[in-house]
C-alpha positions as CSV (number, residue, x, y, z in Angstrom):
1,X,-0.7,12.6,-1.8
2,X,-0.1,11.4,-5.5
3,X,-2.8,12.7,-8.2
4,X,-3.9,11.4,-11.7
5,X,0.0,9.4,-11.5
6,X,0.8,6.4,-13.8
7,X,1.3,3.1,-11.2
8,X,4.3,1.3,-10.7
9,X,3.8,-1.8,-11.4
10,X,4.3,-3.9,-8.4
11,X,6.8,-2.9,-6.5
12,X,8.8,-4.8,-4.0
13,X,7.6,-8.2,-6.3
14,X,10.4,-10.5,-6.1
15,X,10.7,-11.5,-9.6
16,X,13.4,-14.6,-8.4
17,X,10.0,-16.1,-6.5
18,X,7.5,-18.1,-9.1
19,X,4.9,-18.0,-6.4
20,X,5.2,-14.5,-6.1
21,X,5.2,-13.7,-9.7
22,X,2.3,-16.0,-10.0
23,X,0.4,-14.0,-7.8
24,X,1.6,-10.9,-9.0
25,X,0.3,-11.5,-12.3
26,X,-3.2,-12.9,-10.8
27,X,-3.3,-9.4,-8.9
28,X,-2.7,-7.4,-12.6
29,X,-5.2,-9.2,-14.0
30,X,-7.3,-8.3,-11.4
31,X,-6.9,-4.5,-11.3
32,X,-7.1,-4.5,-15.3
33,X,-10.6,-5.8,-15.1
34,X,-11.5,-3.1,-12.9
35,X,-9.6,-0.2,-14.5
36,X,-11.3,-1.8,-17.6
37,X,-14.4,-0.3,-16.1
38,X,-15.6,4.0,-15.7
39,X,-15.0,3.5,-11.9
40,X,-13.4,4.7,-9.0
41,X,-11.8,1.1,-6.5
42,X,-9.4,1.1,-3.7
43,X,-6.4,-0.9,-4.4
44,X,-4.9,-2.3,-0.4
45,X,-1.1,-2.6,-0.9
46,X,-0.1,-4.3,2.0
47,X,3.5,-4.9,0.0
48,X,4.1,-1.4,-0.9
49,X,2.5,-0.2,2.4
50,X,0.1,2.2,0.9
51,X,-3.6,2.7,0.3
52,X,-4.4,3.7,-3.3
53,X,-7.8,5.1,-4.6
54,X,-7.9,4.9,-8.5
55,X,-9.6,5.0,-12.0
56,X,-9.0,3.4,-14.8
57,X,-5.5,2.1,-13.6
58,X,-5.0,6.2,-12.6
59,X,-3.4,6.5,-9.0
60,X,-5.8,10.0,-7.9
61,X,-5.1,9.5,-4.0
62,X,-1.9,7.4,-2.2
63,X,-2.5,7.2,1.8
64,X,0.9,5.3,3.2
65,X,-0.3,2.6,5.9
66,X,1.8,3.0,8.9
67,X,1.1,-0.7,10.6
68,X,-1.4,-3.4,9.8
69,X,-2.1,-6.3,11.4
70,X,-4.3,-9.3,9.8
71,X,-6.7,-12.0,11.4
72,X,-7.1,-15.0,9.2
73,X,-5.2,-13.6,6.1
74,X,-7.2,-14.4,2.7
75,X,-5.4,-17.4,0.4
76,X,-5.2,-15.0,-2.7
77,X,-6.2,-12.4,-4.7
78,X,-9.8,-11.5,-4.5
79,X,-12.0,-8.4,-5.4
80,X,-14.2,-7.0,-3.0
81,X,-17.6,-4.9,-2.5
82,X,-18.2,-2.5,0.3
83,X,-21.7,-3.3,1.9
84,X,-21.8,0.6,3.0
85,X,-19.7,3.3,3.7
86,X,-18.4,4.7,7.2
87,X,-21.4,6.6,9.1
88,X,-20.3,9.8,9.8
89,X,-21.3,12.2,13.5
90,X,-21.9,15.4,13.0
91,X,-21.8,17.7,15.8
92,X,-25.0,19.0,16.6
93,X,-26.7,22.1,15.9
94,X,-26.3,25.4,18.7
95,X,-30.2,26.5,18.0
96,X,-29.4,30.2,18.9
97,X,-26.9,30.6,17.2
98,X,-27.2,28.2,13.6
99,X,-30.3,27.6,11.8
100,X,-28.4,25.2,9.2
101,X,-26.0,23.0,9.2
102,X,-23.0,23.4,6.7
103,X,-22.4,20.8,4.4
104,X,-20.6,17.0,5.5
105,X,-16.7,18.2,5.3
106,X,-13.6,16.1,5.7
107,X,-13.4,17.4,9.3
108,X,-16.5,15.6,9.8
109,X,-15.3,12.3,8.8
110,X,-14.3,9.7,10.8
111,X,-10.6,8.5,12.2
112,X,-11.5,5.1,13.4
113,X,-14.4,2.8,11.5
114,X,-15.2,-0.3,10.1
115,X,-15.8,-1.6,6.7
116,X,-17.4,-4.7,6.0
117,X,-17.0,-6.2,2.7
118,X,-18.2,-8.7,0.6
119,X,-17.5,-11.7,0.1
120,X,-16.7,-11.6,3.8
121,X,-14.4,-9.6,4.6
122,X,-13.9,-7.1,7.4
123,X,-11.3,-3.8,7.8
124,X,-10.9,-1.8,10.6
125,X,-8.9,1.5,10.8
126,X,-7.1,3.4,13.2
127,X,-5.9,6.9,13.4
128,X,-2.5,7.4,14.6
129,X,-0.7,10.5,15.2
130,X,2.6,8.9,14.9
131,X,3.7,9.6,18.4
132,X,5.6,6.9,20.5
133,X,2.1,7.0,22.5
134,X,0.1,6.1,19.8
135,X,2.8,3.4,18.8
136,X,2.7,1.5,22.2
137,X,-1.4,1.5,21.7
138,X,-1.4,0.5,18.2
139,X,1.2,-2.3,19.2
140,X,-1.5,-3.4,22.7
141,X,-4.4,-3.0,19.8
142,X,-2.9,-5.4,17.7
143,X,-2.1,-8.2,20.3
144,X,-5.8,-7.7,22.3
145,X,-7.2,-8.4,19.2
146,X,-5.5,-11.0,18.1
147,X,-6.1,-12.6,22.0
148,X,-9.8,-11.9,21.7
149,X,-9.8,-13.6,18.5
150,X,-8.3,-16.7,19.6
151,X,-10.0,-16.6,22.2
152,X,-13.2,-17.0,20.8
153,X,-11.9,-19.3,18.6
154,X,-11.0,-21.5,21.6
155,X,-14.6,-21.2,23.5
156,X,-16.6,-21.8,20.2
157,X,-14.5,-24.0,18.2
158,X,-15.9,-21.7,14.9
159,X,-13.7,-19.0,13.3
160,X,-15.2,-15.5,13.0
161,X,-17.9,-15.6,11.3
162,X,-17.5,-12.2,9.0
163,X,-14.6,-13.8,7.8
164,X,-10.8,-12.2,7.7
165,X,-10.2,-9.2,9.3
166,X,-7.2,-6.7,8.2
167,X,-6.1,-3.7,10.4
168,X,-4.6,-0.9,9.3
169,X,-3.0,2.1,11.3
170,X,-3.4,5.1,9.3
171,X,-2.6,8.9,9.8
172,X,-5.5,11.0,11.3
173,X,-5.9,13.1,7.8
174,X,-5.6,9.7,5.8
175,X,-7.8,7.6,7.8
176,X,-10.3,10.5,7.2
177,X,-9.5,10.5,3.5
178,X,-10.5,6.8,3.4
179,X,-13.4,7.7,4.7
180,X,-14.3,10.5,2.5
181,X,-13.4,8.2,-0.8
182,X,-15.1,5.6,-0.2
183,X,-18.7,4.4,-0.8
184,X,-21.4,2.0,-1.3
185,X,-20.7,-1.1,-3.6
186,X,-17.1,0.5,-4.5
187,X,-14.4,-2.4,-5.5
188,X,-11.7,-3.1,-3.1
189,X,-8.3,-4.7,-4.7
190,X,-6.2,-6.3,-2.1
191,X,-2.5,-7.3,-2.5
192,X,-1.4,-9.5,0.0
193,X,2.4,-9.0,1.3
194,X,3.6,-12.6,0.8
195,X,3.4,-11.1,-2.9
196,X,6.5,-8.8,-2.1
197,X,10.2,-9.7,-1.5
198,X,10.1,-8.9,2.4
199,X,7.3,-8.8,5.1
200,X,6.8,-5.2,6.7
């Protein structure tokens, strides 16, 4: 975890590749209209592997991505809305025991959950442990949902309809980080990895 840290500036961009550097400057001039702003936005790094919240161009919380996957991968750089945050189950009260229920906690937040964006734009996280177990599911996640997807492709002829969708395997404590940070109508920054000088 990284707190109230100056950014690198892009790393991994290839600066040999115009189209990267192209993009790489269309993602800066992204951000700096959001850091331009008294906010709090998510910056996606699928090149640096990491999930970044910020403020005013201030890294306050880094969450390394261990896999992602991606459905339908967006054409460029694009800034997104969250239509709501995560709902969160709280385990229920023992009336015999507690009158009150304590306060929502970061144990009480989700590991796996979706978040729909807009324009359309789906996310779906998964909590990994980083066990070889939770490697072999992550690995059968990623190719059911890519078979479902074409799948449905296939038997309707339409794409899906909430637009692309982006996976991302986090740690158990970061994937409840996310879900802790984030809330309604918060920006979303993402920067694709055909911006970087390998793939993942």
């Amino acid at each position: 975890t990284t707190w109230a840290t100056e950014p690198e500036l892009l790393p991994h961009l290839d600066s040999n590749n115009p189209d990267a550097l192209r993009e790489g400057v269309r993602f800066l001039e992204a951000e700096t209209k959001l850091a331009a702003q008294p906010q709090t936005y998510v910056v996606i790094d699928l090149a640096d592997k990491a999930v970044f919240i910020k403020t005013q161009g201030i890294i306050l919380h880094r969450m390394p991505i261990e896999q992602y996957s991606a459905l339908a991968p967006s054409s460029g750089t694009a800034t997104y809305h969250l239509l709501e945050r995560p709902p969160v189950s709280r385990r229920k009260l023992d009336p015999p025991f507690e009158k009150q229920q304590a306060p929502i906690s970061l144990d009480d937040m989700p590991t796996e959950f979706i978040l729909r964006l807009a324009p359309p734009l789906t996310i779906q996280v998964r909590s990994s442990s980083g066990n070889l177990w939770d490697a072999l599911a992550s690995g059968w996640f990623r190719l059911w949902t890519h078979i479902t997807h074409w799948s449905r492709v296939l038997a309707t002829g339409n794409a899906m309809s909430d637009g692309p969708t982006l996976f991302l395997f986090l740690a158990t404590d970061q994937a409840k980080s996310l879900a802790w940070s984030v809330t309604q109508d918060m920006p979303f920054l993402i920067r694709r990895a055909s911006q970087a000088s390998h793939q993942p």
